[in-house]
PDB file of N, CA, C and O in Angstrom:
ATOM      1  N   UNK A   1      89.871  23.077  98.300  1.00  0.00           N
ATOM      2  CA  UNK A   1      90.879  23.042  97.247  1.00  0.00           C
ATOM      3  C   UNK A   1      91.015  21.606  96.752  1.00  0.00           C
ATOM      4  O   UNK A   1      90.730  20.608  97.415  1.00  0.00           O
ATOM      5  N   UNK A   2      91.377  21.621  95.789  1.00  0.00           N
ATOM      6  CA  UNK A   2      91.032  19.976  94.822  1.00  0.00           C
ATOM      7  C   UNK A   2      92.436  19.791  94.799  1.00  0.00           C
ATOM      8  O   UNK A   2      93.217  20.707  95.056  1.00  0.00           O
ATOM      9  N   UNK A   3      92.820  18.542  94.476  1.00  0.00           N
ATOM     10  CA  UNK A   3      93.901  17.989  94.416  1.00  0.00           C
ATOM     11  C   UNK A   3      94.112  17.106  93.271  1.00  0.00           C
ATOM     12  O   UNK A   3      93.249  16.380  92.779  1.00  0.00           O
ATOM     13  N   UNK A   4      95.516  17.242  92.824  1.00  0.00           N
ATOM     14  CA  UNK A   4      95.635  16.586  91.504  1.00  0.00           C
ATOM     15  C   UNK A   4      97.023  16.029  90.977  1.00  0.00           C
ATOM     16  O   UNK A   4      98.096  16.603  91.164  1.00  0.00           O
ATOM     17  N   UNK A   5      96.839  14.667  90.200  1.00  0.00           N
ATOM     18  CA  UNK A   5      97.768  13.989  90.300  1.00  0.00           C
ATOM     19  C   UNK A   5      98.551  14.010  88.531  1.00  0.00           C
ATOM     20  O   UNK A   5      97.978  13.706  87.484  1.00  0.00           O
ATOM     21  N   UNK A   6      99.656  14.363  88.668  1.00  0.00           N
ATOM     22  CA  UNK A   6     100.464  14.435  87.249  1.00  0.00           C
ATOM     23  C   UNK A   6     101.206  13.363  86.689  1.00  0.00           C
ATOM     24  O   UNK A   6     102.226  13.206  87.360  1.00  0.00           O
ATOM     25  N   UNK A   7     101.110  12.293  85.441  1.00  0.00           N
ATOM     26  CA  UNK A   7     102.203  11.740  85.412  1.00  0.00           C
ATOM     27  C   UNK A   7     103.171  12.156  83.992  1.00  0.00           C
ATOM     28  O   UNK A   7     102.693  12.397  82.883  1.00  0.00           O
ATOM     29  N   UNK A   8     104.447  12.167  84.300  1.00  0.00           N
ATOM     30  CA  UNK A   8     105.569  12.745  83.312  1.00  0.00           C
ATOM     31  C   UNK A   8     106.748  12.094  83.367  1.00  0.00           C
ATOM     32  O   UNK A   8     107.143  11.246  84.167  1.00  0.00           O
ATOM     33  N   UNK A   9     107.202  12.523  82.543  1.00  0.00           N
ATOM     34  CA  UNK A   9     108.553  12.181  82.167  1.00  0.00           C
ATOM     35  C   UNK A   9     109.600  12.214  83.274  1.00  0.00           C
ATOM     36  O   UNK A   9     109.853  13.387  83.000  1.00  0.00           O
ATOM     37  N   UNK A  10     110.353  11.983  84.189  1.00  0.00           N
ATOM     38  CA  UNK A  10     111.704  11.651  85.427  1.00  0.00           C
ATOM     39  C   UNK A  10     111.970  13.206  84.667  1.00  0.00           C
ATOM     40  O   UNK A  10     111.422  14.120  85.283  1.00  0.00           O
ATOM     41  N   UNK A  11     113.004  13.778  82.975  1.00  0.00           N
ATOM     42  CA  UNK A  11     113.497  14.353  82.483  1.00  0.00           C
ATOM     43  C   UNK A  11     112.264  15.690  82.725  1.00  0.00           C
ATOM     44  O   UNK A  11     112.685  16.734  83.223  1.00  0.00           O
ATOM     45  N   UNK A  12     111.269  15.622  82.476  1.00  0.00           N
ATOM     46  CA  UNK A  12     110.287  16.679  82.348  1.00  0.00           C
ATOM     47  C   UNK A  12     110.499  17.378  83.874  1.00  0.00           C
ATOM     48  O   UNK A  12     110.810  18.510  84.244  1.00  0.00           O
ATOM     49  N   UNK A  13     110.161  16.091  84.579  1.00  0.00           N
ATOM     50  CA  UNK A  13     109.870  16.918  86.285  1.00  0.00           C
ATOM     51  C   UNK A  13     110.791  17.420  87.088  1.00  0.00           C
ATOM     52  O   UNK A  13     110.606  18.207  88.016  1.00  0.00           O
ATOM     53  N   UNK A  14     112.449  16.650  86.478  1.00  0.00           N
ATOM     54  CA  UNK A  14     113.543  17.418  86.375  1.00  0.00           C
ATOM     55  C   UNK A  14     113.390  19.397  86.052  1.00  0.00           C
ATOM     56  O   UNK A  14     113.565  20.373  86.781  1.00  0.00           O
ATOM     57  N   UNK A  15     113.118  19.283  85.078  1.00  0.00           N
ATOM     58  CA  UNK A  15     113.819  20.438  84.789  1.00  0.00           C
ATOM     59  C   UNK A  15     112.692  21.178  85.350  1.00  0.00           C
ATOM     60  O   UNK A  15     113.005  22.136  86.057  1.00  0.00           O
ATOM     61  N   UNK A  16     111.181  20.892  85.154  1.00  0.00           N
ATOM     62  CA  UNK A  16     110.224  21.729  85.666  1.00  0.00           C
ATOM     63  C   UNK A  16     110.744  22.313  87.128  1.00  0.00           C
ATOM     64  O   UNK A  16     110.863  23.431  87.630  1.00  0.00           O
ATOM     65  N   UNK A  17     110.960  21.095  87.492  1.00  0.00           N
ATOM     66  CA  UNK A  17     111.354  21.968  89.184  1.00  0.00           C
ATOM     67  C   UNK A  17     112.819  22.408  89.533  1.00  0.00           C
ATOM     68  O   UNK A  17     113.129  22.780  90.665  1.00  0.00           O
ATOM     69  N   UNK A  18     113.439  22.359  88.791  1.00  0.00           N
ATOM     70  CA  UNK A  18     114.828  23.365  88.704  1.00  0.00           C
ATOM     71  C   UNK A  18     113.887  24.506  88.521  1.00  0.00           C
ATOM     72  O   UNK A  18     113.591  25.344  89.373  1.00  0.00           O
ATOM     73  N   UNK A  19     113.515  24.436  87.457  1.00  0.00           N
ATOM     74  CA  UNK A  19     112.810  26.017  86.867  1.00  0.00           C
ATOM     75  C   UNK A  19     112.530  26.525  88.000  1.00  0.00           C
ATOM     76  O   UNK A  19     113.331  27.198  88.649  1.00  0.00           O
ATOM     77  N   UNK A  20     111.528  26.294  88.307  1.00  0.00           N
ATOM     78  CA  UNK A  20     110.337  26.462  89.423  1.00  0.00           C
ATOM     79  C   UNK A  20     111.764  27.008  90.854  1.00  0.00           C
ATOM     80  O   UNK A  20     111.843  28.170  91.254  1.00  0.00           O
ATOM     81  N   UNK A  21     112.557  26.037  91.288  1.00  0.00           N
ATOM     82  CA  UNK A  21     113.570  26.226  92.462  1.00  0.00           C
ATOM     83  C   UNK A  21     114.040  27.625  91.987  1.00  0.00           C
ATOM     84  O   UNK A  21     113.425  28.494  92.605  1.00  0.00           O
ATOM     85  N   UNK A  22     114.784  28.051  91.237  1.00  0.00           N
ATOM     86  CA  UNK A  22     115.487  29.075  90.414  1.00  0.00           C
ATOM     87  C   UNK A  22     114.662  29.768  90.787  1.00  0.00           C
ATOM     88  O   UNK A  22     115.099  30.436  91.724  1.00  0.00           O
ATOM     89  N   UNK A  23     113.062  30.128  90.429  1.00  0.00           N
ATOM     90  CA  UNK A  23     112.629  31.269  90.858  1.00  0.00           C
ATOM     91  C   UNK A  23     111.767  31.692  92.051  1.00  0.00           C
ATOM     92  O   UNK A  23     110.821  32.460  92.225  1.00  0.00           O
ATOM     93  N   UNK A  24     112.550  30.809  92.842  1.00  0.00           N
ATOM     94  CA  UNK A  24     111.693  30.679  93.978  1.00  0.00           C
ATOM     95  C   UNK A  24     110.549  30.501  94.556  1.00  0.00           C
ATOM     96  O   UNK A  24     110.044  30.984  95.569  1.00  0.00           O
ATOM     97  N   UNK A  25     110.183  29.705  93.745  1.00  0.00           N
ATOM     98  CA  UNK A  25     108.928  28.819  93.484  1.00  0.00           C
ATOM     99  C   UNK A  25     108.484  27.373  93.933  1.00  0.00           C
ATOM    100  O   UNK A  25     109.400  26.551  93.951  1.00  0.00           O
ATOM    101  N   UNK A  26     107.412  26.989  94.246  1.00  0.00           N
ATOM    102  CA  UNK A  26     107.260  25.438  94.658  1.00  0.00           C
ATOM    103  C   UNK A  26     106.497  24.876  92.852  1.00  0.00           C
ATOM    104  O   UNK A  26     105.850  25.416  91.955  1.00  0.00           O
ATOM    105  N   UNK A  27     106.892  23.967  93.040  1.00  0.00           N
ATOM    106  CA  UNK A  27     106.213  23.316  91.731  1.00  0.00           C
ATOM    107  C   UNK A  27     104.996  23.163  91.755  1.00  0.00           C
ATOM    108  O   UNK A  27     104.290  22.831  90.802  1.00  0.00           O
ATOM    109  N   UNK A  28     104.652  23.401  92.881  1.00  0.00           N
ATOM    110  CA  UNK A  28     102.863  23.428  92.840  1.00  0.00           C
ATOM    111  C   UNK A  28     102.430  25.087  92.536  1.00  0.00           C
ATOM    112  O   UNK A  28     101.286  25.200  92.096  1.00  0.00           O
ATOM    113  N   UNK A  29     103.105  26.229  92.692  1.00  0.00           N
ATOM    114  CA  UNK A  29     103.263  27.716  92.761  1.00  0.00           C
ATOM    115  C   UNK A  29     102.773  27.776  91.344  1.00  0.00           C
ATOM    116  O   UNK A  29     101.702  28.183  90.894  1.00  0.00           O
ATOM    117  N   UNK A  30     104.097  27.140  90.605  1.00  0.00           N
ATOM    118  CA  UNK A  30     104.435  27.672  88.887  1.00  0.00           C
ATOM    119  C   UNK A  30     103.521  26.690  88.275  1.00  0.00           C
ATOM    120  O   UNK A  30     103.429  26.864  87.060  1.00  0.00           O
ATOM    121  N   UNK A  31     102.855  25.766  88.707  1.00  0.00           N
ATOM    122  CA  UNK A  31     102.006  25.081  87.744  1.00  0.00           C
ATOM    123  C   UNK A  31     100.476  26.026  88.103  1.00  0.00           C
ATOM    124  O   UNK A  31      99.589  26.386  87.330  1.00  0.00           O
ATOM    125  N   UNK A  32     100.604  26.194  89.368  1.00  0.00           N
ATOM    126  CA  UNK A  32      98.895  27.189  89.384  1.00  0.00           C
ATOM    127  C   UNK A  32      99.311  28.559  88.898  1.00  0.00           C
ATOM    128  O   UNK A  32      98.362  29.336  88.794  1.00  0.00           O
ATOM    129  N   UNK A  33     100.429  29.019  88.592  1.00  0.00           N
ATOM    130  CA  UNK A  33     100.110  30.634  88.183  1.00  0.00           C
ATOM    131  C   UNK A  33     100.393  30.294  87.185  1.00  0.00           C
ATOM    132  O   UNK A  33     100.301  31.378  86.608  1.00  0.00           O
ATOM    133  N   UNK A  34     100.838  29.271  86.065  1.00  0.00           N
ATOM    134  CA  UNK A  34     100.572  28.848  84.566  1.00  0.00           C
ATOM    135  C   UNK A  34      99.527  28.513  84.349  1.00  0.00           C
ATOM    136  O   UNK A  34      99.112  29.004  83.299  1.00  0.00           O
ATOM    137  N   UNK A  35      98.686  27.742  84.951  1.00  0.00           N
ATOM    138  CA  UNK A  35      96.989  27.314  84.735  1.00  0.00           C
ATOM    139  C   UNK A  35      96.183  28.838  84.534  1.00  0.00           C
ATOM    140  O   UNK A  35      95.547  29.272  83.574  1.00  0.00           O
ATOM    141  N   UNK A  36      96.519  29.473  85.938  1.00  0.00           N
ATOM    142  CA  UNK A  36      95.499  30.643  86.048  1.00  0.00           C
ATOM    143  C   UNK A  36      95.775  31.577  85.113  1.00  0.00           C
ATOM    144  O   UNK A  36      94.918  32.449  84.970  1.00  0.00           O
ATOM    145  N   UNK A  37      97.171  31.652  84.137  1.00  0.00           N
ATOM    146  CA  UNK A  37      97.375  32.772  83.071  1.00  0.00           C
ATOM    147  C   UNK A  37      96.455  31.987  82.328  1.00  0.00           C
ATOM    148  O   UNK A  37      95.345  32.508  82.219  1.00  0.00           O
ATOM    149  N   UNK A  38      96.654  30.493  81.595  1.00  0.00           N
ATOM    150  CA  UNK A  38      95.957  29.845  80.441  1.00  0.00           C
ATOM    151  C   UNK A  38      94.520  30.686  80.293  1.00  0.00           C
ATOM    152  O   UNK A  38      94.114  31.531  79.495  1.00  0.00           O
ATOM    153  N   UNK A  39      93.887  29.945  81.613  1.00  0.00           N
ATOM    154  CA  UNK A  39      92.388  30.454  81.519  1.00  0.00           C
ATOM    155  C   UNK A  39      92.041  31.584  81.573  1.00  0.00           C
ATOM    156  O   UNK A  39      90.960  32.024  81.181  1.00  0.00           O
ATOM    157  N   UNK A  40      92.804  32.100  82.001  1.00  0.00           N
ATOM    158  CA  UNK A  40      92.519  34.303  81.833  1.00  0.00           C
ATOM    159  C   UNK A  40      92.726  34.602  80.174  1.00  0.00           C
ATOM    160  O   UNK A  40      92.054  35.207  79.338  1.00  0.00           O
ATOM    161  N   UNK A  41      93.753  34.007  80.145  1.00  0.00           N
ATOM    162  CA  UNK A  41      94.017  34.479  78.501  1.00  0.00           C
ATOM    163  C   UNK A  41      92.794  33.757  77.674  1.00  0.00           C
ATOM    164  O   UNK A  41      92.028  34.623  77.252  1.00  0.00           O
ATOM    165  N   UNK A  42      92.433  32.586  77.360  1.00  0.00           N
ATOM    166  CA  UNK A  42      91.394  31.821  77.024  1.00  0.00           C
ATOM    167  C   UNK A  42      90.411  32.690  77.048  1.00  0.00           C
ATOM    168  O   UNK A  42      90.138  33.554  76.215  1.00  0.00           O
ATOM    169  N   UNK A  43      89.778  32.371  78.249  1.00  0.00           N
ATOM    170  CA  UNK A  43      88.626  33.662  78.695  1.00  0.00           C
ATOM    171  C   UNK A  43      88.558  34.993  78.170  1.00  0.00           C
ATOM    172  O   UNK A  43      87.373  35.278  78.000  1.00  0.00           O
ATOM    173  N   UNK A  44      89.258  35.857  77.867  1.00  0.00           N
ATOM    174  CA  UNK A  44      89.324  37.121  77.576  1.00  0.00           C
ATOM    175  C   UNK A  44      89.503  37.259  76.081  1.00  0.00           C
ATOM    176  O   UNK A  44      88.912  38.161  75.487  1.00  0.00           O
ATOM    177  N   UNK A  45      90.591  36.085  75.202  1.00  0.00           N
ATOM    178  CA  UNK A  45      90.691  36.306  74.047  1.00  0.00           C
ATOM    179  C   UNK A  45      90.165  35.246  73.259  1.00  0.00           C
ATOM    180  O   UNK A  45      90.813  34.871  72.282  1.00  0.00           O
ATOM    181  N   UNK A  46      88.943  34.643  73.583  1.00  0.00           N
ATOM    182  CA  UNK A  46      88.568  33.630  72.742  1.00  0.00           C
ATOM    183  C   UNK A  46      88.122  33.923  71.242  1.00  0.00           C
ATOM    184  O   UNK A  46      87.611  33.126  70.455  1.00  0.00           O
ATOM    185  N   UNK A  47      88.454  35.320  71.031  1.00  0.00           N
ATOM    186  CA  UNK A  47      87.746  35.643  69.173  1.00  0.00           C
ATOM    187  C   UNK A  47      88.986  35.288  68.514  1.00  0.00           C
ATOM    188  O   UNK A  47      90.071  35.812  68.766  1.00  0.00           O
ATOM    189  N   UNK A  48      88.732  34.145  67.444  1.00  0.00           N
ATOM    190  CA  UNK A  48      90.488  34.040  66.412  1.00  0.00           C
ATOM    191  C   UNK A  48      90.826  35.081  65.667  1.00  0.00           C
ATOM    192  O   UNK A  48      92.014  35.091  65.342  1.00  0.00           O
ATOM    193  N   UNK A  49      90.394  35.663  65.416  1.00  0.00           N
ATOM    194  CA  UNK A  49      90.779  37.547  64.647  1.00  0.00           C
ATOM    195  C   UNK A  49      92.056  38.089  65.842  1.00  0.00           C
ATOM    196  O   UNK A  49      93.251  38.359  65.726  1.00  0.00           O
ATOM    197  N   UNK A  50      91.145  38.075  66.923  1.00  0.00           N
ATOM    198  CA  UNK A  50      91.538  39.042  68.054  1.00  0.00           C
ATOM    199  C   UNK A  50      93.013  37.955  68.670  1.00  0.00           C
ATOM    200  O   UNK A  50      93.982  38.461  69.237  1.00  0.00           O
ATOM    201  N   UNK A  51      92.881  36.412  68.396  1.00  0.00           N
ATOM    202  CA  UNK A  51      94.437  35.792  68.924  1.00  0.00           C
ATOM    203  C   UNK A  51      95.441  36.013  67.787  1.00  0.00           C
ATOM    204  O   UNK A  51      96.663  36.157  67.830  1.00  0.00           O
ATOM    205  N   UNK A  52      94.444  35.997  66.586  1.00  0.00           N
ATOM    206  CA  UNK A  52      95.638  36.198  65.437  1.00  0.00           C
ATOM    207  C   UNK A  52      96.777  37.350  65.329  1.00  0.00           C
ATOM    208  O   UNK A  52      97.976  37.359  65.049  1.00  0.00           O
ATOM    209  N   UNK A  53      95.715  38.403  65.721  1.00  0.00           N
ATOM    210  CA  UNK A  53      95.713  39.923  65.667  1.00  0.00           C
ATOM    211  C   UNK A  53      97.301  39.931  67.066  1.00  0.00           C
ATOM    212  O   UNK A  53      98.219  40.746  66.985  1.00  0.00           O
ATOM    213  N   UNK A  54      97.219  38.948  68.072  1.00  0.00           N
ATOM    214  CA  UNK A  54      98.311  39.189  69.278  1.00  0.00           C
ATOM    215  C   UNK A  54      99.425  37.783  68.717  1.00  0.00           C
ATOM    216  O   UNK A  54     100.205  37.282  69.527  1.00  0.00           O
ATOM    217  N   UNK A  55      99.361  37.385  67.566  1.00  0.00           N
ATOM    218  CA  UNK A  55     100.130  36.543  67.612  1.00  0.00           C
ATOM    219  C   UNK A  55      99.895  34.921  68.348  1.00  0.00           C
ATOM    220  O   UNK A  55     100.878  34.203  68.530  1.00  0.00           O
ATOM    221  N   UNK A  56      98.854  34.578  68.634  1.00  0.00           N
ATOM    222  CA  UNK A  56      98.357  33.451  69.857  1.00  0.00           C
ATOM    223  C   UNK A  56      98.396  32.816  68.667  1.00  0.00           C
ATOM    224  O   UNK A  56      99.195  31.885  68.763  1.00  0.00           O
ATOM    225  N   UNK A  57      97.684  32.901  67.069  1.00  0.00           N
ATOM    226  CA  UNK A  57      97.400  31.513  66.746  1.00  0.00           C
ATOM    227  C   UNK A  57      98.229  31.926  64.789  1.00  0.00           C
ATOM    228  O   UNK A  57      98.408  32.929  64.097  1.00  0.00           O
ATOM    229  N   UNK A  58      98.355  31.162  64.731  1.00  0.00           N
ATOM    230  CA  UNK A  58      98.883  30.905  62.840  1.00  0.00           C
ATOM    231  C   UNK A  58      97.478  31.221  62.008  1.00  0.00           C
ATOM    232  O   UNK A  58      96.309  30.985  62.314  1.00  0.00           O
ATOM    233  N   UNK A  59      98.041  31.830  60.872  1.00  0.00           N
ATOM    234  CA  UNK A  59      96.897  31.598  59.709  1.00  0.00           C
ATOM    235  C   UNK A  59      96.118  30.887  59.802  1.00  0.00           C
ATOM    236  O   UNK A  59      94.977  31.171  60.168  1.00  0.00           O
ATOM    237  N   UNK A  60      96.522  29.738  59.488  1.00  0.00           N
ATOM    238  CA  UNK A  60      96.338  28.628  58.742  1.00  0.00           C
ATOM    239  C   UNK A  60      95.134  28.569  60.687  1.00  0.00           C
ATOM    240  O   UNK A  60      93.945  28.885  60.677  1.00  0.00           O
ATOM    241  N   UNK A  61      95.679  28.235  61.665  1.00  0.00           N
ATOM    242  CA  UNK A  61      94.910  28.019  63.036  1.00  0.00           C
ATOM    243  C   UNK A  61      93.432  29.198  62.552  1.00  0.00           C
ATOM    244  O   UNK A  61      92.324  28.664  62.482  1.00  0.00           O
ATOM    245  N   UNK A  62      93.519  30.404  62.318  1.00  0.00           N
ATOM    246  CA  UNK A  62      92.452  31.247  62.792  1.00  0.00           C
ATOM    247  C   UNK A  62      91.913  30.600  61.556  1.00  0.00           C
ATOM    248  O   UNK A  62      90.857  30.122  61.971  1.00  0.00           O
ATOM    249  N   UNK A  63      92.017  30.239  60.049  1.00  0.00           N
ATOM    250  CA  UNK A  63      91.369  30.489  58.907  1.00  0.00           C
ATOM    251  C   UNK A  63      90.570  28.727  59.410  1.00  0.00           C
ATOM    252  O   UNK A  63      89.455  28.503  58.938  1.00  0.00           O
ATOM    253  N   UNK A  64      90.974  28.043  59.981  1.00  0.00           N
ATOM    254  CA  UNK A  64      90.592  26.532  60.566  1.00  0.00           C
ATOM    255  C   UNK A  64      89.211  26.795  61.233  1.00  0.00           C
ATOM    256  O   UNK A  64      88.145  26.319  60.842  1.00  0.00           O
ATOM    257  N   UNK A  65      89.420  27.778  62.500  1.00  0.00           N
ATOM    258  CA  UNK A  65      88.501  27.655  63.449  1.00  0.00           C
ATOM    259  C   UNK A  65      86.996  29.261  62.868  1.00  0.00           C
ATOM    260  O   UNK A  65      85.824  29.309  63.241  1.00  0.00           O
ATOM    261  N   UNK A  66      87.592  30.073  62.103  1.00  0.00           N
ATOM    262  CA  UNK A  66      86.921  30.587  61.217  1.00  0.00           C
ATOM    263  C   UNK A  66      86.037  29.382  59.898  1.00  0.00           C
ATOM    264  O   UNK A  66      84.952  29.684  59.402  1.00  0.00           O
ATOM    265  N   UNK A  67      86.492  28.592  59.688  1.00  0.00           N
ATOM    266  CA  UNK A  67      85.520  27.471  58.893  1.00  0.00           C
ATOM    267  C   UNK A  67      86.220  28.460  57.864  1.00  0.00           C
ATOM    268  O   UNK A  67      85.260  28.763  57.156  1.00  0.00           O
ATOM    269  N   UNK A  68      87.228  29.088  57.396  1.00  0.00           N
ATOM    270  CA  UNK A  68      87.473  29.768  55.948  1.00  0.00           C
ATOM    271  C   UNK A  68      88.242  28.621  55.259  1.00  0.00           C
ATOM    272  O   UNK A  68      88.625  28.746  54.096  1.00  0.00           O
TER     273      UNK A  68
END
């Protein structure tokens, strides 16, 4: 397992780990089951039709990465 170092805001890492405490979570928990949604979602919906189509990206984003 790899290890990794964050730097942020005092205010950011505040509230992240309230969050994280609240749901009974370690701040290392809620940052890997936020990573591992990113890349599942990434992975699975990389067509811009198909993010537009769920709301993931703006017009103006799909008509960008479409070259329209």
């Amino acid at each position: 397992m790899q290890s990794l170092t964050l730097v942020m805001e005092d205010s950011l890492f505040q509230a992240a780990n309230t969050y994280a405490t609240e749901r009974g979570l370690t701040l290392t928990q809620l940052l890997k089951t936020y990573l591992t949604h990113l890349t599942q979602v990434s992975a699975t919906t990389s067509d811009p039709l198909e993010q537009f189509s769920q709301g993931r990206l703006s017009r103006f984003e799909t008509m960008k990465l479409l070259n329209v």
